[in-house]
C-alpha positions in Angstrom: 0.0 0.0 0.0 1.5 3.3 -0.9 2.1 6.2 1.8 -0.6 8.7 1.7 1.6 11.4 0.1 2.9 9.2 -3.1 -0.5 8.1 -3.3 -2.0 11.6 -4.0 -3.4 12.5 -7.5 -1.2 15.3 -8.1 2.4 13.1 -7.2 0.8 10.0 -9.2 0.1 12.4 -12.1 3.6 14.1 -11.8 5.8 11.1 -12.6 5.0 11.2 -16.1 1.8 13.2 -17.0 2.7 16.3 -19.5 0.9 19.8 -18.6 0.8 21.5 -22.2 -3.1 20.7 -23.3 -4.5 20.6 -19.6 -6.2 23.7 -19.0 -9.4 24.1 -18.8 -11.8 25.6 -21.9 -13.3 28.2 -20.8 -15.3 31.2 -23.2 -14.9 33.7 -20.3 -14.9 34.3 -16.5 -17.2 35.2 -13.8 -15.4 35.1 -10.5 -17.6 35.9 -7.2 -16.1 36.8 -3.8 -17.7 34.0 -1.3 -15.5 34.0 1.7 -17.9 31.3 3.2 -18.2 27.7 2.9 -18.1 26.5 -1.0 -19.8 22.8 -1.8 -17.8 20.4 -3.9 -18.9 22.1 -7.0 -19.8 26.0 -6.9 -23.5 25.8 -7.8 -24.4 22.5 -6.4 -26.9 24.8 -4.0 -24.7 24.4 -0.9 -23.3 28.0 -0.6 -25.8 29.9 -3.1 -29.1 27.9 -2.0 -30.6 25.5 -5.1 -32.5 28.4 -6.9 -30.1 30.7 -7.3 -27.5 28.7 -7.8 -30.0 26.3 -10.9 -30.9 29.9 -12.3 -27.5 31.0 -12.2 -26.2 28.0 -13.5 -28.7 28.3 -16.3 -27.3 31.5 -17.5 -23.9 30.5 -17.3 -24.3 27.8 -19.9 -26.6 30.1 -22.0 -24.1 32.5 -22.3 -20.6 30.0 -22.3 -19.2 31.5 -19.3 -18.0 30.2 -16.7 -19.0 30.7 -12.6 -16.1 30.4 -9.8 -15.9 31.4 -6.2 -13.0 33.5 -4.8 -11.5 35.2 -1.4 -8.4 36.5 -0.2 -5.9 34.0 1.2 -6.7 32.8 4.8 -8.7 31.2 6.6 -12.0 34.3 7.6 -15.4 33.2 6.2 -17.5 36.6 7.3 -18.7 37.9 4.6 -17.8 41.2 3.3 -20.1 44.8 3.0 -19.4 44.7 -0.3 -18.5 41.6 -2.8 -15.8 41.8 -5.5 -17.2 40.1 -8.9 -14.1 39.7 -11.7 -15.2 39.4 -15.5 -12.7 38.4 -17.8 -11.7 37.1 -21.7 -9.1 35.9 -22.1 -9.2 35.3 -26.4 -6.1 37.4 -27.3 -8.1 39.5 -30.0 -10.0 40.4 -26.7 -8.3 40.1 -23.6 -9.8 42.5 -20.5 -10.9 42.1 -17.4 -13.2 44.2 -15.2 -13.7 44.7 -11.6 -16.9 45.5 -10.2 -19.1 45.5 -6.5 -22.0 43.9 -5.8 -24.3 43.5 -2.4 -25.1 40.3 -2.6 -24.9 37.0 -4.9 -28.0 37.4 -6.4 -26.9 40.6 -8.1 -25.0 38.9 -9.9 -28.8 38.3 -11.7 -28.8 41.8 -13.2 -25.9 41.2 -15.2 -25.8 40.6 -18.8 -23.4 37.4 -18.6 -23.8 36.7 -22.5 -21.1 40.1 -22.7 -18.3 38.4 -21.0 -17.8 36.9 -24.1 -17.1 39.4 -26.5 -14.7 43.0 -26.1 -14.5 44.9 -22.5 -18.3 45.8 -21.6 -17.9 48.3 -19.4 -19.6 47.2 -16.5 -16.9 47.7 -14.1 -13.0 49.3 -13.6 -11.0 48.3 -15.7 -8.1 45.9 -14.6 -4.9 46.3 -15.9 -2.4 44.2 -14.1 -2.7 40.5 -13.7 -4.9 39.0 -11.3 -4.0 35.5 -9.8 -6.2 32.8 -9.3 -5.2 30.3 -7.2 -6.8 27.0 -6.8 -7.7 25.9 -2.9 -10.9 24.1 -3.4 -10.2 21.5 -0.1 -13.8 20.0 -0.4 -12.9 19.0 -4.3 -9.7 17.8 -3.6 -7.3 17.8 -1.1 -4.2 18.4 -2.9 -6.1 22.0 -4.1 -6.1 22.7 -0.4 -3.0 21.3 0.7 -0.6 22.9 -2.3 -2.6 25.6 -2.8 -2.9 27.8 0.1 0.5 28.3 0.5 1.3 29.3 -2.8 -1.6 31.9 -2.4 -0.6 33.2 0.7 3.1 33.5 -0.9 1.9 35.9 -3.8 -0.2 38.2 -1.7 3.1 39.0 0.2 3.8 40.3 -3.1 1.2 40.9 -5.1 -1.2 41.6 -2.8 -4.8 42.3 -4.0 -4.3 41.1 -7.0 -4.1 37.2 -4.8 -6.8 35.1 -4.4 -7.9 31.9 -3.4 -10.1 30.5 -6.1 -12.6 27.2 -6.5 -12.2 24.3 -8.8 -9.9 25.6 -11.7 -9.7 21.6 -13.4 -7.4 19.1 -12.6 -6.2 18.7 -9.4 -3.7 16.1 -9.8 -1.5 19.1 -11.2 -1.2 21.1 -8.3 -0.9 23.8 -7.0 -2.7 25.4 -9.9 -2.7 29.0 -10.9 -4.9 31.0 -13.5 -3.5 34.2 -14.8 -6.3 36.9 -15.7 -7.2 37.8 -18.1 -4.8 35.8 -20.3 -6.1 32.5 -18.5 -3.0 31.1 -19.1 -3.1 28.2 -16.6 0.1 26.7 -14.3 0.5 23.6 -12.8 3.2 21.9 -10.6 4.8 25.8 -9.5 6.9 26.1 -6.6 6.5 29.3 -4.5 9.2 31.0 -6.6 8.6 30.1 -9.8 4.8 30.9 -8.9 5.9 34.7 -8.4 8.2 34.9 -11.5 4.8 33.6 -13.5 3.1 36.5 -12.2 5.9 38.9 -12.7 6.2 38.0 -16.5 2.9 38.3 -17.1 3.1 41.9 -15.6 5.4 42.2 -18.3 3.0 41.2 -20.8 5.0 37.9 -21.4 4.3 34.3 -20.8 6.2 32.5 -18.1 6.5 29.1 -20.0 7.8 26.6 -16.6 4.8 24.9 -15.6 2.1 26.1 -18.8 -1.0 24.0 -19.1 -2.4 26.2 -21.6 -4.4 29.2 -22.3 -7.9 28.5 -21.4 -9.7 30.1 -24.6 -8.2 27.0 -26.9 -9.2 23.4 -26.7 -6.4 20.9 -25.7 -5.0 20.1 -29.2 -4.8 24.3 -29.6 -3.3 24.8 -26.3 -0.8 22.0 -26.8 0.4 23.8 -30.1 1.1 26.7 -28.6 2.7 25.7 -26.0 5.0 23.9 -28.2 5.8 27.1 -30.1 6.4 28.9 -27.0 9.4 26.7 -26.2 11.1 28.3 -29.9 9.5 31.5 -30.0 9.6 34.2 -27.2 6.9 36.4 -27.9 4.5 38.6 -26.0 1.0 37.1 -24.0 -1.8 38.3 -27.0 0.6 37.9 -30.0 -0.1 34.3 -30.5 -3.3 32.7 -32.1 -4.4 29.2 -32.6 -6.5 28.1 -36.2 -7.7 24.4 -37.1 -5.2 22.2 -38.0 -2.9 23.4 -35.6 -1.6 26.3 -37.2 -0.1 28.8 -34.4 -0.1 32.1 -35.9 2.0 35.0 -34.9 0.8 39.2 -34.8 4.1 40.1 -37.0 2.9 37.2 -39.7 5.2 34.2 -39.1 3.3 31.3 -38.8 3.8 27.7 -37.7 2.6 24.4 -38.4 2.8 21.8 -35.1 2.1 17.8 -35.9 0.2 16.2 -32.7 -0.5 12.9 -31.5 -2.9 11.8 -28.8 -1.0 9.0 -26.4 -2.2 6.6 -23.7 -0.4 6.6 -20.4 -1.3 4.0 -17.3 -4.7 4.6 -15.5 -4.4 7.1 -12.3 -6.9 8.9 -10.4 -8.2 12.3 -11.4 -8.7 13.1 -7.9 -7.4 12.1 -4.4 -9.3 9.2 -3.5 -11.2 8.5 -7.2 -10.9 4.8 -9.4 -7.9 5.1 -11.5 -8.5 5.8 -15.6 -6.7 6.0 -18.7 -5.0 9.1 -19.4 -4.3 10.0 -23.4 -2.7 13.3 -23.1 -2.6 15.0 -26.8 1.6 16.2 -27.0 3.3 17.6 -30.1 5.8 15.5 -32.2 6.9 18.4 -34.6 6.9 21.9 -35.7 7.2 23.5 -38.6 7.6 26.9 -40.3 5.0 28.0 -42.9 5.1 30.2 -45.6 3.5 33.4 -44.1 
């Protein structure tokens, strides 16, 4: 029987799991400050109540945005006077976020979530430097919590406001687990360090490549091909786009075509504590130049 740390998800997945091609898909972001006690999945009912949390759920998949808790690092659950809601897209022909204050969860009802999609919709401030998501989601996974929290409480030394704890960000076993807005580039596997030097490029307006699952806006294949062209090519967070076929397109023209292949690798858990599966992680085999 294996001791309880090798036999977490996040150091079975780390003997020989890729990151590239890992990162969640997500359209765009809602993130809602709830200090209090989060369910295993955000709108389950347990910290909104069932009908907000159905209605809210509705909306989200009506309008292809995604819905995630957030707080500052720690461990206070009172709930604040006023609750910070981040919106964010992170497609580089678009990337904003926007900060705004609400009274309550419902309010978040009033919004127009269908505009997180598309350019900056002015419904709050404007954020300009790069907000850190990380994941401590205990009551999803315990690796979340256990990796997490540190690393979080280590960048709002830092970084400060722009720190916090967020909910399930997708795939534990690679924790600790960072999202970058409003690029959504997504890290796995940081240490503390390399954690801050992530958030320090990207204040820079470059990408940080130890540790890059992807950038959420792409499916895996997409993400994997970038990825792939980031190890040859430095080049800024938005100048980089993804077509079918895996053609990784740059803003000054060059352009580059990356072969993939999807492999199998033994079963594992997905979670601390969940039945092993198959893993077939999609990785790059080759890159080439195109013609512009």
């Amino acid at each position: 029987m294996p001791d309880t740390i090798t036999a977490t998800c996040s150091a079975l997945s780390a003997t020989d799991e890729p990151l590239a091609g890992t990162a969640a898909q997500v359209t765009g972001w809602v993130c809602l400050e709830f200090p209090g006690a989060w369910g295993r999945d955000v709108l389950d009912g347990t910290a909104l109540g069932p009908d907000l949390a159905r209605e809210l759920d509705a909306r989200a998949d009506a309008a292809g945005v995604r819905i995630m808790f957030i707080r500052r690092p720690g461990r206070s659950t009172s709930a604040p006077d006023r609750r910070t809601v981040l919106l964010a897209q992170s497609h580089p022909a678009r990337s904003w976020c926007e900060r705004l204050e609400i009274a309550y969860p419902e309010d978040l009802l009033d919004l127009d979530l269908g505009l997180v999609a598309g350019t900056a919709p002015g419904l709050g401030r404007p954020v300009t430097d790069p907000v850190v998501l990380v994941c401590a989601h205990g009551k999803r996974d315990q690796c979340c919590a256990v990796l997490g929290r540190p690393v979080a409480a280590a960048l709002a030394e830092e970084f400060g406001d722009a720190v916090w704890e967020c909910s399930h960000t997708g795939g534990h076993r690679f924790a600790p687990s960072q999202i970058l807005l409003p690029t959504g580039y997504t890290y796995g596997r940081l240490s503390v360090q390399q954690s801050v030097e992530a958030v320090r490029a990207a204040a820079r307006g470059e990408v940080y490549r130890t540790g890059l699952r992807g950038r959420s806006c792409w499916d895996a294949p997409a993400q994997v091909a970038e990825v792939a062209v980031r190890e040859l090519v430095d080049a800024p967070a938005n100048d980089l786009t993804v077509h079918a076929n895996s053609i990784v397109t740059h803003r000054d023209g060059r352009r580059w075509g990356v072969e993939l292949e999807e492999r199998e690798l033994p079963p594992r858990p997905a979670s601390c504590g969940a039945a092993p599966k198959p893993v077939r992680p999609v990785v790059a085999t080759g890159i080439r130049a195109l013609a512009p």
